[in-house]
C-alpha positions as CSV (number, residue, x, y, z in Angstrom):
1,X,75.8,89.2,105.4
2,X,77.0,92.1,103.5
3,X,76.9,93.2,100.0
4,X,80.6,94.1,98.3
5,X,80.2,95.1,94.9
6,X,83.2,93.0,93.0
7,X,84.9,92.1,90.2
8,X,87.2,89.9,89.1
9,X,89.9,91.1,86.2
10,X,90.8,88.0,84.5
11,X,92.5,86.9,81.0
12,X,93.2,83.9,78.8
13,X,97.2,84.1,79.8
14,X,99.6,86.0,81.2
15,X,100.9,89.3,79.1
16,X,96.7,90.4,78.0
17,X,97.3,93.8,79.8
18,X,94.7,92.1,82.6
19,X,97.0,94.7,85.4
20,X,96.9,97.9,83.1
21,X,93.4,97.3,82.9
22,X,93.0,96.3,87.0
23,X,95.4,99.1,88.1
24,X,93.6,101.6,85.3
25,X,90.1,100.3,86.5
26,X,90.7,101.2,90.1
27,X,92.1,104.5,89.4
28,X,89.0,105.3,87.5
29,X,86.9,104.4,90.3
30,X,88.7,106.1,92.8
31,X,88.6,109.4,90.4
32,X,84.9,109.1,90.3
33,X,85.1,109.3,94.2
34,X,84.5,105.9,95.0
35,X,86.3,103.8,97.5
36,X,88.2,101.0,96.1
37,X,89.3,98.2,97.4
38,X,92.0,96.2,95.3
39,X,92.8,92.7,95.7
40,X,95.5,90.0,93.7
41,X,94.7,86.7,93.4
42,X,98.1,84.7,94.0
43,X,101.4,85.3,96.0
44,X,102.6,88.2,93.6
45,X,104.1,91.2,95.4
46,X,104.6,93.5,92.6
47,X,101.2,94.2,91.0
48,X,100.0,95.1,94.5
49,X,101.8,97.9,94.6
50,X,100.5,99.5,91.9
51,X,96.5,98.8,93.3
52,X,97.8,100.4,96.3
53,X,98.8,103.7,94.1
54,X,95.5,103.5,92.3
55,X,93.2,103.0,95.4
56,X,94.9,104.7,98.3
57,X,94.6,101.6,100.3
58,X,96.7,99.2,101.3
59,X,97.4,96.0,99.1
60,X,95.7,92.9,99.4
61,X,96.5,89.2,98.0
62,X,93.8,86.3,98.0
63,X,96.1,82.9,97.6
64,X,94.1,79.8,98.7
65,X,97.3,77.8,98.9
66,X,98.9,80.2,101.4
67,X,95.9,80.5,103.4
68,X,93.4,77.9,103.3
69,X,90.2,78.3,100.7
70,X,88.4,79.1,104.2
71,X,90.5,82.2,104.5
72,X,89.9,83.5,101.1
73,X,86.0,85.3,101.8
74,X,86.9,86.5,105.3
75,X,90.5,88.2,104.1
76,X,88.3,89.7,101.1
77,X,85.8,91.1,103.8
78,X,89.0,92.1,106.1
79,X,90.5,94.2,103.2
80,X,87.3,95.5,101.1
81,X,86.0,97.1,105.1
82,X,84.8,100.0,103.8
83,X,85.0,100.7,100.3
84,X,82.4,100.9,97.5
85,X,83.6,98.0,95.1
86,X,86.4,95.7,95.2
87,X,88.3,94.7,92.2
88,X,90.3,91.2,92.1
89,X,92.9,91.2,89.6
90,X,93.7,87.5,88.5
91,X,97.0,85.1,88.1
92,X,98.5,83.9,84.9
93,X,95.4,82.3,82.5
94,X,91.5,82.3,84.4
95,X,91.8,78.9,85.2
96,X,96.3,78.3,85.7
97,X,95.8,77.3,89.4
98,X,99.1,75.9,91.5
99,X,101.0,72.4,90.5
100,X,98.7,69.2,90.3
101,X,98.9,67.6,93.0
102,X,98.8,70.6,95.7
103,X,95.2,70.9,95.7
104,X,92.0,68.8,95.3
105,X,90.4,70.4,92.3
106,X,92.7,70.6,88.7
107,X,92.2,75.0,89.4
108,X,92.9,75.3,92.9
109,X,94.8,78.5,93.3
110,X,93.6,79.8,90.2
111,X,91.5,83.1,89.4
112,X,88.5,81.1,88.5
113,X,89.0,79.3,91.7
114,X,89.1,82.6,93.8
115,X,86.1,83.8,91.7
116,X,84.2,81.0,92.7
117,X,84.9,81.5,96.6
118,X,83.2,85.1,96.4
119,X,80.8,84.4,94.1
120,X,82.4,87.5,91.8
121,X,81.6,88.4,88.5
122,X,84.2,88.0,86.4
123,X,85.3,90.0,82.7
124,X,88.2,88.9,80.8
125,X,90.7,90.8,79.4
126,X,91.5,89.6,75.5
127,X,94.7,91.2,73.5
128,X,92.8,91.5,69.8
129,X,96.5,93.1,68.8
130,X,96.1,89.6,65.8
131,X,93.4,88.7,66.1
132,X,89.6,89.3,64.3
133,X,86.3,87.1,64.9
134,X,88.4,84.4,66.6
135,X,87.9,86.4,69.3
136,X,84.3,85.4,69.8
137,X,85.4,81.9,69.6
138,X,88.0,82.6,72.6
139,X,85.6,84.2,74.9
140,X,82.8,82.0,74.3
141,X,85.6,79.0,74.9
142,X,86.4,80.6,78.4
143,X,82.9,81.1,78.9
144,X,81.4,77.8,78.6
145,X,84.5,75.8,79.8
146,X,83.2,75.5,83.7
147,X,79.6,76.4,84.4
148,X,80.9,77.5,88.0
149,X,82.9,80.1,86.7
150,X,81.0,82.4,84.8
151,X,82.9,85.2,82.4
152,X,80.6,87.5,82.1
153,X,81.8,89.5,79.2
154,X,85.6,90.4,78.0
155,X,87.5,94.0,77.8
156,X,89.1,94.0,74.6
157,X,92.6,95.3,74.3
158,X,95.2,96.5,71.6
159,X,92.6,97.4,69.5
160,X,94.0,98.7,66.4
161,X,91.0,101.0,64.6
162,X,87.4,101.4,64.4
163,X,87.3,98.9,61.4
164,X,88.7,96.5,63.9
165,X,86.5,97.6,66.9
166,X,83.7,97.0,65.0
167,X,84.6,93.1,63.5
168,X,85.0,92.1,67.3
169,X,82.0,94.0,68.5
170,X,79.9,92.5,65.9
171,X,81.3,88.6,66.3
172,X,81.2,89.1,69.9
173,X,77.6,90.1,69.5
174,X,76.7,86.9,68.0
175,X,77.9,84.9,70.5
176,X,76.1,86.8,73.2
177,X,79.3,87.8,75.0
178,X,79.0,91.4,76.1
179,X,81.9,93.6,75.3
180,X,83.1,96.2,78.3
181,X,85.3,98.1,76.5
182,X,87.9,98.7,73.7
183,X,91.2,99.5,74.3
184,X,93.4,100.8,71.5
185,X,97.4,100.4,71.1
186,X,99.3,102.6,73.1
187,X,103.1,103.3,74.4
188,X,102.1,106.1,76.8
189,X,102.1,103.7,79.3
190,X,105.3,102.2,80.4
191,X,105.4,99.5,82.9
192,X,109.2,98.4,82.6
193,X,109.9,95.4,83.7
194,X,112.5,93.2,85.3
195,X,114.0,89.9,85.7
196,X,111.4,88.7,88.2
197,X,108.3,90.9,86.5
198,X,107.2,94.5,87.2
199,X,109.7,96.8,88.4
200,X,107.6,97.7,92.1
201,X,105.9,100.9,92.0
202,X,108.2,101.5,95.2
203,X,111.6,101.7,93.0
204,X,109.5,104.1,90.4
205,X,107.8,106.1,92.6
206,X,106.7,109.5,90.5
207,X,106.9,107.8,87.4
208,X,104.7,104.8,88.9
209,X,101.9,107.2,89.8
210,X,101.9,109.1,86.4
211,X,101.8,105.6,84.8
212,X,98.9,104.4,87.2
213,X,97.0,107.7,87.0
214,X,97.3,107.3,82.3
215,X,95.9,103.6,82.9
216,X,93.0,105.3,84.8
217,X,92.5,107.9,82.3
218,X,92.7,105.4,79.5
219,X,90.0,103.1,81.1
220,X,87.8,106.0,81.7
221,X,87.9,106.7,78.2
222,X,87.9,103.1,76.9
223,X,85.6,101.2,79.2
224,X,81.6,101.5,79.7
225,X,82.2,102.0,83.9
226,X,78.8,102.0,84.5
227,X,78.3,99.0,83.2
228,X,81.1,97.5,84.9
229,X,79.9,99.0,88.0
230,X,76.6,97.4,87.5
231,X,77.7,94.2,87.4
232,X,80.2,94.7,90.5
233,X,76.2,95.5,92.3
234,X,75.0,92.1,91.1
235,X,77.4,90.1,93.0
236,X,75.7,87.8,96.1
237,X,76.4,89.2,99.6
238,X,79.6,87.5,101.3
239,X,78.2,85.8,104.4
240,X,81.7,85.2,105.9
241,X,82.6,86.8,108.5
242,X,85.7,89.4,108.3
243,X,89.1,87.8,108.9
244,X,90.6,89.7,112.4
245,X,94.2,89.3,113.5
246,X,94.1,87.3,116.9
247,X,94.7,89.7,119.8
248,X,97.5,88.1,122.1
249,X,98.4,91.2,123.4
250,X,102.6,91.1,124.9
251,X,103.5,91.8,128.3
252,X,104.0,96.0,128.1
253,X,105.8,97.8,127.4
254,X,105.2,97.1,123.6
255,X,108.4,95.7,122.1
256,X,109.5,97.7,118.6
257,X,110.1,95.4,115.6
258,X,111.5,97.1,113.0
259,X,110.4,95.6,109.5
260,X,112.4,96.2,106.3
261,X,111.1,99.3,103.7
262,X,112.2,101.0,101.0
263,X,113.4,99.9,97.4
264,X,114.9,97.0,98.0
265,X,112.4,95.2,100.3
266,X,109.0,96.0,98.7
267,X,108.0,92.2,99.5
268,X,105.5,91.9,101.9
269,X,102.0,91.4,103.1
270,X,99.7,93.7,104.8
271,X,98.9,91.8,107.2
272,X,101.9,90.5,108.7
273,X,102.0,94.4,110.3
274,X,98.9,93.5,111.1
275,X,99.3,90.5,112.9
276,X,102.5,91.5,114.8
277,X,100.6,94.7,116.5
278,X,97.5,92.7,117.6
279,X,100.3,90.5,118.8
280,X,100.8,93.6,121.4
281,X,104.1,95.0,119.3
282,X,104.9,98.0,117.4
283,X,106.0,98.1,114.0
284,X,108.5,100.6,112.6
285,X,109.9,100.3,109.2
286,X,113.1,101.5,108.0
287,X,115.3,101.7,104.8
288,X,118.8,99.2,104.8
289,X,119.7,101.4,102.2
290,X,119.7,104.7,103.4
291,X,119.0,104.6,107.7
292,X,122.4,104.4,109.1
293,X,120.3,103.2,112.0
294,X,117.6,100.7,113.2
295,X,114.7,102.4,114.8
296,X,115.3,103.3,118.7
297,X,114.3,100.3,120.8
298,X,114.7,97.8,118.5
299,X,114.2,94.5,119.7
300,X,113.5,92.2,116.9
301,X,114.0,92.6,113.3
302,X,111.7,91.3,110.2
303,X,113.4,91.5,107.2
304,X,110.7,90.8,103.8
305,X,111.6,90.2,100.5
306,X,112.5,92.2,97.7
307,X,115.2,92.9,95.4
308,X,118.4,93.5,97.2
309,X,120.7,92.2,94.1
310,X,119.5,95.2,92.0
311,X,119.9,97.4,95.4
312,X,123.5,95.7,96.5
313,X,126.2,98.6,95.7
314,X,123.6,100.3,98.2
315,X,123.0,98.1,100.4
316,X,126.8,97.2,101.0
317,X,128.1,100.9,101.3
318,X,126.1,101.3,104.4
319,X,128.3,100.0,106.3
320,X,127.2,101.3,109.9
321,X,123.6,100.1,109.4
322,X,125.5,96.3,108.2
323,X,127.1,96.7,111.6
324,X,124.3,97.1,113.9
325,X,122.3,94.7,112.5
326,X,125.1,92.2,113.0
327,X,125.3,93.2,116.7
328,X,121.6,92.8,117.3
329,X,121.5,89.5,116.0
330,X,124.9,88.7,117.8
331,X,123.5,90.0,121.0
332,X,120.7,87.0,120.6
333,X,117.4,89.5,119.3
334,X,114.7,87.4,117.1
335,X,115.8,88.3,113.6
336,X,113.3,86.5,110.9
337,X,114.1,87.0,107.2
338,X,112.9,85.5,103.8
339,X,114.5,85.9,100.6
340,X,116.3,89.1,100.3
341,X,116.6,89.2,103.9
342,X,118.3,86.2,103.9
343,X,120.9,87.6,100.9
344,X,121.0,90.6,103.3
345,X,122.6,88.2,106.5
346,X,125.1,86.4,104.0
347,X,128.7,87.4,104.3
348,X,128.6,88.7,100.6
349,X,126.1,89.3,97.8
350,X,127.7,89.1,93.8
351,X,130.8,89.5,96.4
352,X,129.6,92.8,97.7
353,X,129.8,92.7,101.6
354,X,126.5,92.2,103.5
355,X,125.7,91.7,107.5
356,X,127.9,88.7,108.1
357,X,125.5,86.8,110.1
358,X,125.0,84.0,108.0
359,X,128.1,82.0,106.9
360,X,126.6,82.3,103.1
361,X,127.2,83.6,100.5
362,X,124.9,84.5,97.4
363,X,125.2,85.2,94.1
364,X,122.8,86.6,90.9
365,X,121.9,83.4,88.9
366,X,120.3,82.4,85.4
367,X,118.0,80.4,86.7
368,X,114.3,80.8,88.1
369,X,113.1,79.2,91.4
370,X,109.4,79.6,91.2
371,X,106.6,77.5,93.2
372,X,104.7,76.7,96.0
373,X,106.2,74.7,98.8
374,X,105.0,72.5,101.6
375,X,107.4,72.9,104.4
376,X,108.1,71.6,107.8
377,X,109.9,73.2,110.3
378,X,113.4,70.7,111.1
379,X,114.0,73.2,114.3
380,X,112.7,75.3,116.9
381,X,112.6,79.0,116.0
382,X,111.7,82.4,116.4
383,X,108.8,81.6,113.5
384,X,107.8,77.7,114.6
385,X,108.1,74.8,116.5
386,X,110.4,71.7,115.0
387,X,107.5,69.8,113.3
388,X,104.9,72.8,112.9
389,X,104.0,72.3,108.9
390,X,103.6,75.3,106.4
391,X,102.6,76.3,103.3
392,X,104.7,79.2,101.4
393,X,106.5,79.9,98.0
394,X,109.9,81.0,96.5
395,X,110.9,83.4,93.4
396,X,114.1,84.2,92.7
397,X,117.4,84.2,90.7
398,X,119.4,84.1,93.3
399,X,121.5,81.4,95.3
400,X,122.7,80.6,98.5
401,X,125.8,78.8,98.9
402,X,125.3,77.1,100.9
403,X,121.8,76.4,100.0
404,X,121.1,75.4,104.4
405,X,123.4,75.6,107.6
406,X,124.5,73.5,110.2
407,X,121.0,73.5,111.1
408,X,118.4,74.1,108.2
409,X,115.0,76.2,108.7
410,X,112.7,73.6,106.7
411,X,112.5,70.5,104.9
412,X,110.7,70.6,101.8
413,X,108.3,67.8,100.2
414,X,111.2,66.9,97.5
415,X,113.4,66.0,100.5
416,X,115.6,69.1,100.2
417,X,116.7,70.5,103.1
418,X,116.5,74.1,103.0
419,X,117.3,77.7,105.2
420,X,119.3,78.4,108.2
421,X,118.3,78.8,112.2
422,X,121.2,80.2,114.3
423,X,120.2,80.8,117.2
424,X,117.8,83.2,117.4
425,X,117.7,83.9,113.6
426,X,115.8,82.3,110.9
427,X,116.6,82.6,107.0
428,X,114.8,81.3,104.0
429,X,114.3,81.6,100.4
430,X,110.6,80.6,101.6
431,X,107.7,82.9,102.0
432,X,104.5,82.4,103.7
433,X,101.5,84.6,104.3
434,X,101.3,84.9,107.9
435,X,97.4,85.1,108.1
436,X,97.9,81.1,106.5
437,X,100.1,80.7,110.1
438,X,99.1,83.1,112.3
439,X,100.8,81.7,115.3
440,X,104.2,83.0,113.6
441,X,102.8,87.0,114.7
442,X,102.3,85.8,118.3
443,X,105.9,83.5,118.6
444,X,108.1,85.8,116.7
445,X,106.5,89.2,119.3
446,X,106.8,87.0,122.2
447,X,110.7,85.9,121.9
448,X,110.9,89.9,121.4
449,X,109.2,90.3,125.0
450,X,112.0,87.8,126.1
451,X,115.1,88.8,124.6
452,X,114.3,91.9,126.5
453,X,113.1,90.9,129.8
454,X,115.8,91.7,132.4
């Protein structure tokens, strides 16, 4: 058993400030000197980003859907290995957990739910911006709603002045609820955002790290850390044991996959790299936008998700990168994409040429596919085995027209019919967490070791 000091950064909704204050609260640790470990409950790919600029570490996501509740303790222990504290940055409201119906408790999915699986302590965040002693009444709601989840004080934020600091503090006091910092109104912090959230740190790059760095200056300034810190400590040792990659090592010599970078693919999980080296490959990454070539030896290609509709006029002018990867596929390598890698194989994208090795094409839309999805596999692929059953999610504006080829990838539980294998390519809007499938690492390296076997 060992002891990870942890918190869990939650709120009563989305749009409290619960990431400023995460991303801020791990760049305060850090500054102190202190590794930290930073972790996001739910499939989102965008506030990872940022704990990855305020930590130094690589990103982390805790999704119980994805994975399996049985996965959730051991991936924790996988990512926190070595650092100091660990802090959990929720979904949505503490206790929003996926549709009804995909899960046997009313929360599963949720931050509460998550919580609960590594017995964290958890704070809320609570916008005061207009609000005065309700506040009390909020926190004490969220407090005493379930007895197995419980918030063990709130961070207040948009505070507007002492006189309003000290209403909350004092109507907080009453109810007992401790109070780990006020936060006042500020616009020194920008955090634009987009059509699909966030803008990822990866597209602001300088300006991302000088907005990260203000949040941890403002949360050393508005937050008691010791405190905080103290009730990380007071968190139960995590018995599980740390999640490993399975080692199926390939026949040598290692075969190179090259895995989408850069702007336009910043949708990913860490340990799909992970996975796919114990699986005896090596992993390069590369930019489609600017490398006119895939990395030498490339013998299968993984292309994530991302935001290749804001990235198109880019994408489309390189043209000799377009071609290649349109010869490797053509040529029979394992290609596997999800989402923007499957607008990236479409003929055109908002009419913009793309690879051409999907006949698809996809277009920006109004409208926002967002949701978990059971999914079985309706072929033999590079990924699975016609039958093999999976859990993942989509978000995106986009569509594919057609929405699946002549053969689709997988059939969802509505019916729907939905992706495109060809060959040895497989396309989706769906994404999965490969640690929820880990057999996908270990298929996907070993078609690789084939397609270049003499």
């Amino acid at each position: 058993m060992v002891a990870i000091p942890r918190l869990v950064i939650a709120a009563p909704a989305s749009g409290c400030g619960k990431t400023t204050v995460a991303c801020g609260l791990m760049a305060a640790l850090r500054a102190r000197g202190l590794a930290v470990s930073g972790h996001k409950v739910g499939p989102d790919y965008i506030d990872p980003g940022y704990h990855a600029l305020a930590t130094g570490r690589p990103p982390r996501n805790l999704d119980p859907f994805l994975c399996g509740e049985d996965l959730i303790a051991p991936l924790f222990r996988h990512g926190a290995a070595g650092a100091q504290v660990a802090v959990i940055e929720g979904v949505m409201g503490l206790f929003d957990g996926a549709d009804p119906g995909l899960g046997p408790e009313p929360d599963f999915g949720s931050t509460a739910h998550v919580a609960r699986l590594l017995g964290a302590s958890v704070v809320l965040v609570v916008d005061a911006a207009r609000a005065g002693r309700s506040v009390a009444a909020l926190a004490a709601g969220f407090a005493g709603f379930d007895p197995r989840t419980p918030v063990h004080g709130v961070i207040l934020n948009r505070v507007a002045s002492d006189r309003h600091e000290r209403l909350l503090r004092e109507a907080l006091a009453s109810s007992g609820m401790a109070v780990y910092g006020a936060i006042r109104r500020t616009d020194e912090i920008i955090t634009p955002s987009r059509h699909l959230g966030l803008i990822p740190a990866a597209e602001r790059d300088a300006t991302a790290r000088q907005a990260v760095q203000a949040m941890g200056e403002l949360i050393a300034a508005s937050c008691d850390l010791d405190a905080l810190l103290a009730l990380a400590a007071r968190a139960p040792a995590v018995s599980a044991r740390p999640w490993e990659p399975p080692l199926t090592p390939a026949t040598p010599p290692a075969p190179v996959i090259a895995v989408a970078a850069g702007p336009a693919f910043t949708f990913g999980y860490t340990e799909q790299a992970e996975l796919l080296e114990a699986a005896g490959a090596r992993v390069a990454l590369f930019d489609p936008r600017q490398d006119e070539d895939l990395p030498e030896g490339t013998a299968g290609l993984v292309l994530g998700g991302g935001f290749p509709e804001v990235h198109a006029a880019a994408l489309s002018a390189n043209e000799r990168l377009r071609h290649r990867v349109a010869a490797l596929a053509a040529r029979g390598a394992p290609v596997a994409a999800e989402c923007a890698g499957l607008l990236y194989l479409a003929r055109t994208l908002d009419e913009r040429p793309m690879c051409g090795v999907l006949d698809m094409r996809a277009t920006m839309t109004r409208k926002l596919t967002l949701g978990y999805r059971h999914a079985v596999a309706m072929a033999d692929s590079v990924l699975a085995r016609a039958g093999d059953v999976v859990r993942g999610h989509e978000f995106h504006r986009t569509a594919a027209i057609p929405p699946s080829g002549h053969q689709p990838a997988w059939k969802f539980a509505t019916g729907a019919h939905e992706g495109h294998v060809a060959g040895s390519v497989v396309a989706s809007y769906l994404h999965t967490h490969w640690a929820g499938h880990p057999a996908a690492a270990a298929r996907f390296t070993a078609a690789c070791v084939k397609a270049t076997s003499p």
